[in-house]
N, C-alpha and C positions, 0 to 999 in steps of 0.2 A: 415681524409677525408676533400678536398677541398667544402666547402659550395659555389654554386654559384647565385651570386646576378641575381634575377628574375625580365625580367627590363618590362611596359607594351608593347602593338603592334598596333603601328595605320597603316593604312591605305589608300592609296593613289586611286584614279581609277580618271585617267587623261590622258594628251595627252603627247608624250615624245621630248622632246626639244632638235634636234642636236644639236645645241650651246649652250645647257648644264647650261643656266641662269634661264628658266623658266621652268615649265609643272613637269614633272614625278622627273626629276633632282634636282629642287630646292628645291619640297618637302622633299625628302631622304633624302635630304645634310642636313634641317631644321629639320626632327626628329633624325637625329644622334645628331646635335648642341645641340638639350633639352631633350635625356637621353632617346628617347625611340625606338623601334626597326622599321623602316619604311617597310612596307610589300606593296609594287605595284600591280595594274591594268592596263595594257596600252588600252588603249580607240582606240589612234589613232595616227599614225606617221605625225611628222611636221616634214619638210625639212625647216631649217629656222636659221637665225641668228639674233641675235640681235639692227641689223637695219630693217628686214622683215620678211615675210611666204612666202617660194616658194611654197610649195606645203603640201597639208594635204591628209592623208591617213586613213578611219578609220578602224580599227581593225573589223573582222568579230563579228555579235551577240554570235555567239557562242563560239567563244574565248574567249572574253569578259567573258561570263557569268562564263568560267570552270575557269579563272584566278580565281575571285573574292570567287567562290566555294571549288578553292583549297586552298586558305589563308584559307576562317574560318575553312575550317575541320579539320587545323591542328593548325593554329597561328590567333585563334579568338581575333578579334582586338577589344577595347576597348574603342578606336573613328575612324571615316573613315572620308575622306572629295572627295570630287568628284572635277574635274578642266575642262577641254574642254572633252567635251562626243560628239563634232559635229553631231549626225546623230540620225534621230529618231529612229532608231532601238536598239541603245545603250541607250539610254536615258530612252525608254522602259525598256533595260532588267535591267538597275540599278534599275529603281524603283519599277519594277514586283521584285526583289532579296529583297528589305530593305520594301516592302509592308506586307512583310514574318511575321506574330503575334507572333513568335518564338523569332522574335529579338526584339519586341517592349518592350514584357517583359523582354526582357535584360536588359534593358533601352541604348539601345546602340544609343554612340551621333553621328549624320551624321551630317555635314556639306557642305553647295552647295556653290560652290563660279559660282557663273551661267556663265561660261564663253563667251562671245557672239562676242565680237571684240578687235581684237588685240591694243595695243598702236599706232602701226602702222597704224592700219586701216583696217588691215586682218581680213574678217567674218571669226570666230572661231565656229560660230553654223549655220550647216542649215535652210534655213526660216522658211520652215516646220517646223524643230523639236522645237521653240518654242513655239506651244502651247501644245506639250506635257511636255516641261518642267514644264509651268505653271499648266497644270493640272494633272499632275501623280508624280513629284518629289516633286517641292517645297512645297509641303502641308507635306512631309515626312522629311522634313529637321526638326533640333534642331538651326541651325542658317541657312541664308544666309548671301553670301557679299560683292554686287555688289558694282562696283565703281557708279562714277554718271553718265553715258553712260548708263550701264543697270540700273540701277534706274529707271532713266528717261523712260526707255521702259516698267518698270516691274511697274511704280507709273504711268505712262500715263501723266505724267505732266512736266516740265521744273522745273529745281534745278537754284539755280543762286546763291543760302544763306546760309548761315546756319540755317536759319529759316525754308526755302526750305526743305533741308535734315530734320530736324525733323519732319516737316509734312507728306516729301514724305517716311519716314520712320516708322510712324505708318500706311501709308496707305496700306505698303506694310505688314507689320503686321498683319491689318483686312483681306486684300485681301488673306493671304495663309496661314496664322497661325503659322507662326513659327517666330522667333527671328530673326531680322536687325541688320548687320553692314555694315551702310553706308558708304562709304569709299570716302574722300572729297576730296583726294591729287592732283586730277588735277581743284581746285575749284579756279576762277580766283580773284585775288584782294584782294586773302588772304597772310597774311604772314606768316599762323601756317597750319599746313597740321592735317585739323579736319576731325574725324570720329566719327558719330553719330549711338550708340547700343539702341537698345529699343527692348526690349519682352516683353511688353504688360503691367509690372509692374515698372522695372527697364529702366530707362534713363540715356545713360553715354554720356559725352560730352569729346570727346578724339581728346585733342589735343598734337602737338609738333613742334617746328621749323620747317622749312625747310632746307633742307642739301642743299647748292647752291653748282653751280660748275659740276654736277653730275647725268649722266644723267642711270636712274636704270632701268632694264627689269630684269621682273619677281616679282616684288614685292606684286603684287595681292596672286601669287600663294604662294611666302612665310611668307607671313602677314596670310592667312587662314590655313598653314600648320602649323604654330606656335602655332595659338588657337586649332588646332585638336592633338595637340601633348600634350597640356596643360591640354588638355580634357582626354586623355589619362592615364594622372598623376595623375588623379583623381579631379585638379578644377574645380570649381562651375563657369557656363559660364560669367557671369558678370567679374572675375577674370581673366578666361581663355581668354578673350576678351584683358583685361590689359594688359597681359604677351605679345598675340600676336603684340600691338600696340606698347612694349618697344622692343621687341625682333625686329622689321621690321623696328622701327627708328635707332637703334643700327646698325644695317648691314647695311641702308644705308649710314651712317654715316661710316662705315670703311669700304666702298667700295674698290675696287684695278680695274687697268687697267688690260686688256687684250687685245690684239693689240689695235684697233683703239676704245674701247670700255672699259663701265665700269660693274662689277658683284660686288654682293651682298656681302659685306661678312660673315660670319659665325661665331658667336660670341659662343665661347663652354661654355655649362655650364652656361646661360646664365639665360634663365629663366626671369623673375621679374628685375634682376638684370642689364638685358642689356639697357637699358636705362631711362631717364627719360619722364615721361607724364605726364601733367597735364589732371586730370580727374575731370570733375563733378556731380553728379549725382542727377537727379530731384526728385528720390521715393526713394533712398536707397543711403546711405553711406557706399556704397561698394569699398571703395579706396584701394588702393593695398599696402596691411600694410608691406609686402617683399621688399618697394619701399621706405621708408616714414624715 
């Protein structure tokens, strides 16, 4: 009798991307690359390529909810992460779904990457629906991990530093109770593309070159699908944070063309493995020994 290898299920509930670089696509593509089974929610349809958003579409409440309801009852996932939910009604039903005390004592990891405006400059959330983010999700998250756009909206303050980012990264901390990764890569007059983690005990100061030459969409949504796939596999999020920040410098580092355009590329097998970071940490020497 064939024995067959039992691999875990994360979970994606985002927005699905026609040109195939960012949203629902690039998560899949990312938990295939690190070994675990990617199970989707589609939130909301973008017409879009990777110079713009023509158009967003969001998926009804109730679609939503029976997507999300038909993965756990069959392929209960083991981490989920959320990506553009645009509309307060969905925003609602994700977090009325994971407010559930059924999954808390799962200990099951969520991750928010809050998505709010495109690279391009496309609102990716209704105005409305943030302040149901801030007050019905992010308090149920295990991480977020905004770039410095939403930061700046979610800490109420200007980033400019990396001083900035650590301050505006505990503040967001106090403010919603879950675990920061602030994400620095469009932080100007730097020359290492730094992201600062802090939950509450642990501080990592995560840096890496800059890949010049190369210009990357989607990399939010595959930098958070990386640490929810890692989560998956069972590490400990300070680790699981590592993997995602080697695993997203690694792809964009073997980027490829596509017509007038660059994507990610997809590093198999990767893990810990796909590149190098330098990491530091203020309360724990939690460096990534699979790295070292």
């Amino acid at each position: 009798m064939i024995t067959r290898k039992q691999i875990p299920v994360a979970l994606t509930i985002a927005g699905s991307d026609s040109g195939g670089g960012a949203g629902i696509q690039a998560d899949l593509k990312t938990f295939a690359a690190l070994g675990v089974h990617g199970a989707s929610a589609i939130a909301c349809l973008t017409a879009q390529n990777p110079r713009r958003v023509l158009g967003v579409e969001p998926c009804s409440p109730k679609m939503l909810r029976q997507q999300i309801e038909a993965v756990f009852a069959e392929l209960p996932p083991q981490a989920v992460k959320t990506g553009m939910l645009f509309s307060v009604q969905n925003i609602r039903v994700v977090a009325n779904f994971f407010s559930n005390s059924k999954l808390k004592t799962k200990n099951l990891k969520l991750i928010v990457d809050p998505v709010m405006v495109s690279t391009s400059g496309a609102r990716l959330l209704q105005p409305a629906a943030e302040k149901i983010l801030r007050e019905k999700l992010l308090p149920l998250a295990a991480l977020i991990t905004p770039n410095l756009d939403e930061a700046e909206i979610l800490a109420e303050q200007k980033i400019r530093t990396p001083e900035q980012m650590r301050a505006a990264a505990r503040k967001i901390r106090s403010l919603y109770g879950c675990a920061v990764l602030l994400k620095g890569g469009h932080l100007k007059n730097s020359r290492m593309a730094i992201d600062v983690f802090f939950d509450g005990e642990t501080e990592l100061l995560l840096s890496a070159p800059f890949v010049r030459g190369v210009s990357t969409h989607g990399t939010g949504c595959t930098y958070s699908a990386a640490i929810c796939a890692a989560l998956a596999l069972g590490h400990a999020l300070p680790h699981a944070v590592e993997i995602g920040k080697n695993f997203i410098t690694a792809a964009i580092a073997d980027s490829y063309k596509i017509g007038r355009h660059f994507a990610l590329g997809q590093i198999k097998n990767s893990g810990c493995a796909a590149g190098k970071i330098a990491s530091h940490s203020s309360h724990s020497a939690s460096g990534c020994s699979c790295c070292s």
